[in-house]
C-alpha positions as CSV (number, residue, x, y, z in Angstrom):
1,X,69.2,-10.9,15.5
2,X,66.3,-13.1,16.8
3,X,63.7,-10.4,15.8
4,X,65.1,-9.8,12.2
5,X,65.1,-13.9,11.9
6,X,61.4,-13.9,12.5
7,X,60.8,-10.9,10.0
8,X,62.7,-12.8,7.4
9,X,60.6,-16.8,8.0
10,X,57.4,-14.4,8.1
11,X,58.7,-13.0,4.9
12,X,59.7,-15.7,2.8
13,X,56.1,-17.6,4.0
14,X,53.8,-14.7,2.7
15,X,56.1,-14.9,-0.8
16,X,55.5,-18.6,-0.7
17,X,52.5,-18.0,-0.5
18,X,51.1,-15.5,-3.3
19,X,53.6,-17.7,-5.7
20,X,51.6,-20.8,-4.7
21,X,48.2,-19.0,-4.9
22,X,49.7,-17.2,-8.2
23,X,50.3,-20.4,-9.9
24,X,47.4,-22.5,-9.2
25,X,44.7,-19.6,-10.2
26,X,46.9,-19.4,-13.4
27,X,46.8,-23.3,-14.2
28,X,42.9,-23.2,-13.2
29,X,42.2,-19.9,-15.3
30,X,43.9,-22.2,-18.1
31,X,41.9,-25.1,-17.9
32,X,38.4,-23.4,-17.5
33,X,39.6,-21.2,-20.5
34,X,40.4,-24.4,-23.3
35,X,38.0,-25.1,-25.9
36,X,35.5,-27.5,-25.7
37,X,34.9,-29.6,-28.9
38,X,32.1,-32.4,-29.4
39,X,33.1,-35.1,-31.9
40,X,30.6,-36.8,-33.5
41,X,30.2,-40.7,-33.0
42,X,30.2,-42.9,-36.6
43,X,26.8,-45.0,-35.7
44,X,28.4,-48.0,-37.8
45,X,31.0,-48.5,-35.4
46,X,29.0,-47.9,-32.8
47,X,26.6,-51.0,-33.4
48,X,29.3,-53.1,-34.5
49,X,30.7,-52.7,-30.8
50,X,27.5,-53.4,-29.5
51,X,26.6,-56.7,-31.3
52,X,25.6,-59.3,-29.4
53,X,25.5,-57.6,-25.6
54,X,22.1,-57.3,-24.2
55,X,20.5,-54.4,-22.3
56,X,17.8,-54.6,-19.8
57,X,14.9,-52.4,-20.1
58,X,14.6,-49.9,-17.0
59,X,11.2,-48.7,-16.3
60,X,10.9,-45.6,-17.5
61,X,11.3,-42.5,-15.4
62,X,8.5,-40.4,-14.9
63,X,8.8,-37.3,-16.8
64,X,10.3,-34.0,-14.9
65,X,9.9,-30.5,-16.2
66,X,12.6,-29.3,-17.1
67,X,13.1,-25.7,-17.6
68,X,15.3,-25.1,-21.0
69,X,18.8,-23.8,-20.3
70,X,20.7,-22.1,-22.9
71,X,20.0,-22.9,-26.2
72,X,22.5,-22.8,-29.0
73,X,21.8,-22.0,-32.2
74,X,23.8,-21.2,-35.4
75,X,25.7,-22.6,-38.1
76,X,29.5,-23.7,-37.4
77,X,28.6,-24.2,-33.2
78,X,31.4,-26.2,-31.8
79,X,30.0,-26.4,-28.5
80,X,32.4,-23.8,-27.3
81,X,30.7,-21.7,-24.6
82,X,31.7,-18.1,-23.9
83,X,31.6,-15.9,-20.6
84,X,30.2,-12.4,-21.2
85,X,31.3,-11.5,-17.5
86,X,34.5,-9.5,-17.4
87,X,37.1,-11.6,-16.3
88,X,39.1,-10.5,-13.7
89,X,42.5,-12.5,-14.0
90,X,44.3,-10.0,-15.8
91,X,43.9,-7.3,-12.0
92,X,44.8,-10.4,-10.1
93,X,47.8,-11.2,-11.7
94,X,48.7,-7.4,-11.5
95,X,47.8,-7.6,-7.5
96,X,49.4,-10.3,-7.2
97,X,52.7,-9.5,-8.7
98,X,52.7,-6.4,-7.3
99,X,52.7,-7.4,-4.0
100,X,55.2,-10.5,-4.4
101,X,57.2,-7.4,-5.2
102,X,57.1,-5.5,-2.3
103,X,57.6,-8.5,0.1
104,X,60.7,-9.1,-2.1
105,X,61.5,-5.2,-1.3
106,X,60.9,-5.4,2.4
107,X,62.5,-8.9,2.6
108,X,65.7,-7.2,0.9
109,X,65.6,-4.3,3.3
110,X,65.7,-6.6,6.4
111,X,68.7,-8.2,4.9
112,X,70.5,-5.4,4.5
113,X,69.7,-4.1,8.4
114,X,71.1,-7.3,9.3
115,X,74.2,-7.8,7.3
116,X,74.8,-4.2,7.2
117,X,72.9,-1.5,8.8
118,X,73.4,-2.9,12.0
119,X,77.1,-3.3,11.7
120,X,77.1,0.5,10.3
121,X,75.1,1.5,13.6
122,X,77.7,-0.2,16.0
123,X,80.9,1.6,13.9
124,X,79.7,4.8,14.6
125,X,78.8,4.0,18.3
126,X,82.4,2.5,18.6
127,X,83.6,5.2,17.3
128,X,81.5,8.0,18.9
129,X,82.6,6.4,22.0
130,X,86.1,5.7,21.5
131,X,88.5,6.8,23.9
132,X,91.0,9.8,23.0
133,X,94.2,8.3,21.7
134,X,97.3,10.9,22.4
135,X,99.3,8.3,20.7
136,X,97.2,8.4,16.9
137,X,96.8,12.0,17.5
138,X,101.1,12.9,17.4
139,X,101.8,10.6,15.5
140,X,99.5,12.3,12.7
141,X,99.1,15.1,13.8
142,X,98.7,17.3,10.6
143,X,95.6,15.2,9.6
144,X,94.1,14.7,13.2
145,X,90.6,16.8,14.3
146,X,92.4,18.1,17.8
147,X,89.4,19.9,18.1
148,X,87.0,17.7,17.8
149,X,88.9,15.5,20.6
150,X,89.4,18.7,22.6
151,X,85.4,19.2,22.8
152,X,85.1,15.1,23.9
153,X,87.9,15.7,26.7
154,X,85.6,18.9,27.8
155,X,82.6,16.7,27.8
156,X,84.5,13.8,29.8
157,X,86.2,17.0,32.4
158,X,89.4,15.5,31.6
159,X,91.0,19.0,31.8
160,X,94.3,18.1,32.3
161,X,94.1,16.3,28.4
162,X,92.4,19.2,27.2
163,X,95.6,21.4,28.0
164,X,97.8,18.6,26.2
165,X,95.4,18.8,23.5
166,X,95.2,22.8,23.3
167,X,99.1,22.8,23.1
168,X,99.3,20.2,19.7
169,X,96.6,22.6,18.5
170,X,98.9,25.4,18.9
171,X,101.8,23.1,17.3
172,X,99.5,22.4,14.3
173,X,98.6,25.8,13.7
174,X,102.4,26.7,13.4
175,X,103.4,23.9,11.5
176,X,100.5,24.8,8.9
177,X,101.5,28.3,8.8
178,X,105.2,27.5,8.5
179,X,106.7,29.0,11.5
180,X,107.9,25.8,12.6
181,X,108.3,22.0,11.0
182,X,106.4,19.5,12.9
183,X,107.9,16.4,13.7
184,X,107.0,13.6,16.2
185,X,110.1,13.5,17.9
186,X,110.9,17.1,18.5
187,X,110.5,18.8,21.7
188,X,109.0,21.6,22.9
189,X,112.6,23.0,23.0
190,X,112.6,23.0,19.2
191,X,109.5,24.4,18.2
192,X,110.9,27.6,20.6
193,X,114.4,27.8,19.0
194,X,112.8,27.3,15.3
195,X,110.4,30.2,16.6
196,X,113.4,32.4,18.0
197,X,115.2,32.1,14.7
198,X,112.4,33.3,12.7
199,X,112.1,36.4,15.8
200,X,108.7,35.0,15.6
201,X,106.0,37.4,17.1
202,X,104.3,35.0,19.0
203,X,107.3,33.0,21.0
204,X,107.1,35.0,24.2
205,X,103.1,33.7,24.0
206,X,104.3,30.4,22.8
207,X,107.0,30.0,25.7
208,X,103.8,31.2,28.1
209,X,101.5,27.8,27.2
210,X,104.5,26.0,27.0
211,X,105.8,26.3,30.8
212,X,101.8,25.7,31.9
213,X,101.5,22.8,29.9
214,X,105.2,21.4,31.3
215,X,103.7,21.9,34.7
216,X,100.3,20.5,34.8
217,X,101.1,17.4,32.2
218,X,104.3,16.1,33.9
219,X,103.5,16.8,37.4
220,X,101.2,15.4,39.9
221,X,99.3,18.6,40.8
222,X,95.4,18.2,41.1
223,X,94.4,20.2,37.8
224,X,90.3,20.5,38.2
225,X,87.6,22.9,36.0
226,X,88.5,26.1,38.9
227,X,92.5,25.8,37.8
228,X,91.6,25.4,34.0
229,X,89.4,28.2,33.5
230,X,92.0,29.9,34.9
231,X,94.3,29.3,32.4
232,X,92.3,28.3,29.3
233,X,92.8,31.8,28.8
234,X,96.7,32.2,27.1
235,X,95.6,28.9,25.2
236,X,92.4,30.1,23.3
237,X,94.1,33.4,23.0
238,X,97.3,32.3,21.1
239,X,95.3,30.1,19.0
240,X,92.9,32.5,17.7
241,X,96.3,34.9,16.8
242,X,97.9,32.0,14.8
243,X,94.7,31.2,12.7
């Protein structure tokens, strides 16, 4: 947060910047652009305001070359003097603005990393490390990615999980194929008897998983990677057949 503070002060301060610098050569460029016009002075009026104040003489100054400047010449001359250098104000302004642009571009970017990107980062970390919820996963069951939590229970060597979780695979193949209805608060009892009713093909498999899931989920055996290979087997196999 500290590092995205300084981007935005170093931001704003170079936009301040080129705005300030933006205006000034604008007001400048204005001034040095007006029209210069000579008036002429009415010599009447002139003496009248001069009546009766005294001037003393200066010695006069020697005499200095001078090398003529520009002359003027021409009817109508109002003393206005024009450049014939190209003016470049017209690029600077287009530099200028282009650039305030893409600090206002860069400035909204860093906003956006702070306010959101970052939070977007840390959801999908959260979530890619969230633990494996049994309790979200049977309670919706039809909608949950049981693979996808299988894999992450494979990864963490949780094996005896990954048997609960192969089994509500199974479930949710059967359900979606409509051997049996799923339903949170049936047993395991059920899903056979719905399958026995419908001389389902697939129950003597079914009541297979079933007894080795019984026996490594509600006892206190130690279930390691050996054990589960072993049995991984009648799992992947009756999946694959449902699908």
């Amino acid at each position: 947060m500290k590092k995205y503070t300084l981007y935005i002060g170093l931001i704003l301060l170079f936009v301040l910047g080129f705005a300030t610098d933006f205006y000034a050569n604008d007001a400048t460029e204005a001034y040095q652009s007006e029209d210069l016009k000579v008036k002429k002075v009415d010599k009447k009026k002139w003496k009248a305001s001069i009546d009766g104040m005294k001037f003393s003489k200066k010695p006069k100054a020697k005499k200095k070359k001078k090398k003529e400047e520009t002359k003027t010449s021409g009817t109508g001359n109002t003393g206005r003097q024009e450049s014939r250098e190209p003016s470049s104000s017209s690029f600077k302004s287009f530099a200028q603005t282009i650039l305030i642009f893409l600090a206002v571009i860069i400035l909204a970017f860093v906003i956006f990393k702070v306010v959101v990107g970052d939070a977007i980062l840390v959801n999908k970390e959260v979530k890619r490390r969230r633990p494996v919820s049994l309790a979200e996963i049977e309670t919706n069951l039809e909608e949950a990615d049981v693979e996808a939590f299988l894999k992450q229970a494979l990864l963490d060597k949780d094996y005896r999980l990954a048997i609960r979780l192969y089994y509500l695979a199974i479930i949710k193949e059967l359900s979606a194929k409509g051997a049996i209805e799923w339903k949170k608060d049936k047993t395991n009892g059920h899903y056979m008897s719905e399958l026995r009713s419908k001389n389902h093909p697939k129950l003597k498999d079914f009541r297979a998983v079933t007894r080795i899931f019984e026996y490594v989920w509600y006892s206190d055996m130690v279930f390691d990677g050996g054990q589960f290979e072993e049995v991984r087997i009648n799992f992947k196999d009756l999946l694959a057949s449902i699908k």
